[in-house]
N, C-alpha and C positions, 0 to 999 in steps of 0.2 A: 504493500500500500504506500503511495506517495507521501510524504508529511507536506503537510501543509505550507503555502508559501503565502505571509501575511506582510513582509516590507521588501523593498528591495532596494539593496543597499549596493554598493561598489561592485561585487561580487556576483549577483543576481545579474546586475546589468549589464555586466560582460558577457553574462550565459545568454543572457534577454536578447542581445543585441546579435550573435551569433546564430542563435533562434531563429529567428526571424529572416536569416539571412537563405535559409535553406532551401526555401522553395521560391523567395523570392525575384522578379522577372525586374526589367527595366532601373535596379539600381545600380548608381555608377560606384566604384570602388573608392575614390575621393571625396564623395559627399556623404557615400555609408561612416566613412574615418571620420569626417568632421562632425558628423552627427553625436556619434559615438563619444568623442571629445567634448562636445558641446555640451551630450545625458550628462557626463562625468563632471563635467565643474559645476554641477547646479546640485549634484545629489543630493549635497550635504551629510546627514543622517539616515538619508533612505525618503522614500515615499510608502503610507502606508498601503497595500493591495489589500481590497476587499468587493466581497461579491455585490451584485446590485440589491439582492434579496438583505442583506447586512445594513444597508444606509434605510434612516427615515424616509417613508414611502412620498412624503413630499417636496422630497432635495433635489434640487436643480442640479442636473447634468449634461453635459455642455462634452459633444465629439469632438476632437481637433486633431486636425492631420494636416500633412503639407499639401500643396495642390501645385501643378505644373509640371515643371521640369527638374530630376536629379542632378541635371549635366549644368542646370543653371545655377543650383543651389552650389555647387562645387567653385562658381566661376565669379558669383555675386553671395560675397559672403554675409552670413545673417548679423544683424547687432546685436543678439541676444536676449532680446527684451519682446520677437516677436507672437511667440506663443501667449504671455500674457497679454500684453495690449492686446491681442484679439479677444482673449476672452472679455476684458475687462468694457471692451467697447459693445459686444453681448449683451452683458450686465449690465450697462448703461441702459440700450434702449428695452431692455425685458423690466428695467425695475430690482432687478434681482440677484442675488449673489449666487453665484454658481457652489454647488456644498461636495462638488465630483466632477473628474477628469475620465474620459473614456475613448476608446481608439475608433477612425472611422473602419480600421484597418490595422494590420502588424506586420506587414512586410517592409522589413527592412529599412530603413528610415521611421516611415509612417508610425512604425512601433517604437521609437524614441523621443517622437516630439511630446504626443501626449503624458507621456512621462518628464519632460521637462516640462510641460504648461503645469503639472501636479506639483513638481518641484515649487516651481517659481510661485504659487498661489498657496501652499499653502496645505494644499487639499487631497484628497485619495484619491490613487488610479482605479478606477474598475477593472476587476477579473473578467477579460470578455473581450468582445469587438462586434465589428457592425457587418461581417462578411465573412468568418470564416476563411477567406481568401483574397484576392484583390480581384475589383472589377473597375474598368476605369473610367466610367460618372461618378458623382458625388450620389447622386440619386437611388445608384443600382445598390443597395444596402436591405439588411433583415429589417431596420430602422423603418424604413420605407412599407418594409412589409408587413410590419408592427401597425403602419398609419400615422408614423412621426415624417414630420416635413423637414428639409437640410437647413430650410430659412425661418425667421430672419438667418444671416449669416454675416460673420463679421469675417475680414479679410485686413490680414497685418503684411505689407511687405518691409523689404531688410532698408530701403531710404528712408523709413517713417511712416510711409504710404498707411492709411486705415481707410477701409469702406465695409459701409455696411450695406447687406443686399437683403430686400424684401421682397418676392415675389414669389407666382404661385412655382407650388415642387415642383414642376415637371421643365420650368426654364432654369433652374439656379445652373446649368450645366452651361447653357445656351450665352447665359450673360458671363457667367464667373470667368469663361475660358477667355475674351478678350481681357477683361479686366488685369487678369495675372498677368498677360505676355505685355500689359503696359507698364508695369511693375516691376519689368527683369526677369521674368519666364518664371517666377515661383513666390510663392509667398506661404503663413501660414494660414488656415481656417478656423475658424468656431462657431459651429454648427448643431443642429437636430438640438437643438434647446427640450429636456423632455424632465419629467418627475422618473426618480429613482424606480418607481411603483410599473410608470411603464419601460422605462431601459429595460428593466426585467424581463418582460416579458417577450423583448424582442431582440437581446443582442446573443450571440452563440458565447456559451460560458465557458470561462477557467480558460481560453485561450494563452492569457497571458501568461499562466504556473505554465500550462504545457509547454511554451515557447522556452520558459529559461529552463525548463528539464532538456526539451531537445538539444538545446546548446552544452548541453555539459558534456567536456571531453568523453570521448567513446561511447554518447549517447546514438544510437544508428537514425538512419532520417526522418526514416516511416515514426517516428517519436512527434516529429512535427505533422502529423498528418494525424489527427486524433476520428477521423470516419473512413477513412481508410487509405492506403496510396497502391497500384500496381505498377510494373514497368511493363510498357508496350512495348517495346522492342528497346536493342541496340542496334547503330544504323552510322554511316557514314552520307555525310549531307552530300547533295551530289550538285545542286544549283538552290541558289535564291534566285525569286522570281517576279513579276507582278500577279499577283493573284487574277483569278477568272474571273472576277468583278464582283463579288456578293458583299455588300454592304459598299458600295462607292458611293451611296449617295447617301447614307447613313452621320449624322453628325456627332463622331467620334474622331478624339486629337489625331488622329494617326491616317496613314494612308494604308490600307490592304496590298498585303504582301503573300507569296506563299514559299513554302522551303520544300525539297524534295531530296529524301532520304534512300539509300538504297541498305536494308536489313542484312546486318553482316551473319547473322547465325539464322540457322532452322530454315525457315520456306525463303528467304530473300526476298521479303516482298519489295515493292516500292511504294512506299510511306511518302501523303503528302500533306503537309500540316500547315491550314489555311491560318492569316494572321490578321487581327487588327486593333491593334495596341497590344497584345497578346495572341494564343495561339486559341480557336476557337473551334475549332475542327481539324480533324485526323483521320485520315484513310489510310486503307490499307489495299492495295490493288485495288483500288476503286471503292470496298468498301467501307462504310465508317464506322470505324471500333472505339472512337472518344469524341465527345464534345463540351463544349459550355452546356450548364455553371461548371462541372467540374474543370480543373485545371492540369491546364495539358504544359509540360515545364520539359523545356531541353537540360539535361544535366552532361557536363562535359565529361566524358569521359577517363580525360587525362588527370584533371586538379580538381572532381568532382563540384564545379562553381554552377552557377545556372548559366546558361547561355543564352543571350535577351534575343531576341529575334532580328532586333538592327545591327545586330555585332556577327550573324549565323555569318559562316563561309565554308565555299567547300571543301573538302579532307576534313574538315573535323568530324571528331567520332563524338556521336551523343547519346545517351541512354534515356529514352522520354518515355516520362513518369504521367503517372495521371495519377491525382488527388483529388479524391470523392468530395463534394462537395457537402458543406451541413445540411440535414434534408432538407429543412426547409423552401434551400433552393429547385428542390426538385417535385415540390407540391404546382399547381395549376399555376397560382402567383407569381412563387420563384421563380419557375421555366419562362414565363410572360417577362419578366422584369431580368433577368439573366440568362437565359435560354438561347439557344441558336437563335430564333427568329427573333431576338432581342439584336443579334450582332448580323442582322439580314441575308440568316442563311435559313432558305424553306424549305426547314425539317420540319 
């Protein structure tokens, strides 16, 4: 039986931070490091970890995560002060003190800032998050499918930059994404404003114990995968390519890509794993053996790191994983809101 993980201190967040690193896609190696530096000089004493079911059912908590670009964050460095100012700019126009910090997400970065906005405030990080995995809207979240809205939404960038965003859920994606790239390509968020009463009910739990166990030396990966993870094959990539169009007219950051693997052991198939901001689909000789929500992750073969999909090339040898998604996302809603014909593939 696991013992319980209630603060986390120097130690924890070096496991935290590792964790997080495992199945993570699209993080850059020099904004993971500064991050990482950044958790560590605010720790102090630790942040307390507790479940949402633990806090008074009517405490304000408040998601915060980074939003844009890793490559940015690496290149335009943060002042340090912007986790809080966002929240703090929340709490301004809600009236209200935020009494909890909570992840919108835990891959890799994502999973340190909410731990410094807890630092810097004051306040406890929630055991949890809003996805079980990464999706890349602010919107596409269990939060969402709880019936919690991403807005109001406060937005802190690294010049001073504050804006606060009010409208209805289904645009904060629509508006947020200029906003950021006026900012220097990243900023932070403070978002899904909700009572402890309902974060409960909607965020996937104990994420964050899992994450600093996965990271503990000689812990194996499938540790980070707590619904389950297979390997689809090992494969040597043979082309990146532009994808056959499915979702090009879909408004998500990224342009559709596809990579195409030739399966070094057993049948040889040829594996083709369609992308857009992530990997969204997976064939296998024409058939499809993976898709969204669950998560379709290149892992290198050589230095075991993820392989983001704008960095694939060919000769590389990758072993891709699929990590079952929390069911939730595989109920009618889920599937609607993270599902192939979420990313404009008609499945």
């Amino acid at each position: 039986m696991n013992e319980r993980i209630d603060r986390i201190g120097l130690d924890e967040l070096d496991r935290f931070s590792a964790g997080a690193r495992l199945f993570a896609t699209g993080a850059a190696r020099s904004s993971d490091n500064l991050t990482r530096d950044w958790a560590r000089s605010v720790a102090g004493r630790g942040v307390e970890l507790v479940a949402a079911e633990e806090l008074p059912p009517g405490t304000l908590c408040v998601a915060v995560t980074l939003v844009g670009s890793t490559t940015a964050l690496g290149e335009q460095l943060p002042g340090g002060d912007e986790p809080e100012r966002a929240v703090r700019a929340l709490e301004r126009r809600l009236g209200e003190r935020a009494g909890a910090v909570v992840a919108l997400n835990l891959a890799a970065e994502n999973a340190l800032v909410p731990f410094i906005a807890a630092a810097e405030l004051g306040v406890p990080l929630v055991d949890g998050d809003g996805s079980g995995r990464v999706f890349p809207l602010v919107e596409q979240t269990t939060y969402t499918l709880g019936g919690m809205s991403p807005a109001p939404l406060a937005l802190a960038g690294a010049a001073g930059e504050l804006v606060v965003l009010e409208t209805a859920a289904g645009r904060v994606e629509e508006l947020l994404r200029p906003v950021v790239l006026s900012v220097g390509g990243w900023a932070v968020a403070a978002c899904y404003p909700m009572a402890a009463r309902d974060l409960a009910k909607s965020l996937v739990p104990g994420t964050v114990s899992l994450l600093i166990r996965a990271g503990t030396p000689g812990a194996p990966r499938a540790t980070a995968a707590p619904y389950g993870v297979r390997t689809l094959c090992r494969g040597q990539i043979l082309a990146v390519e532009g994808s056959t169009g499915h979702g090009a007219d879909l408004a998500l950051p990224s342009l559709p890509s596809s990579i195409v693997l030739r399966e070094s052991e057993g049948l040889r198939r040829l594996v083709r794993l369609e992308a857009h901001n992530e990997i969204v689909l997976a064939l296998a000789d024409g058939a499809v053996v993976a898709t969204v929500p669950d998560q379709i992750c290149m892992i290198s073969a050589g230095d075991g790191m993820v392989v983001d999909v704008d960095k694939a090339e060919p000769g590389v040898e990758v072993d891709v994983m699929v990590v079952k998604a929390a069911p939730v996302w595989h109920t009618e809603r889920g599937l609607a809101l993270g599902g192939p014909r979420a990313f404009g593939i008609p499945l």
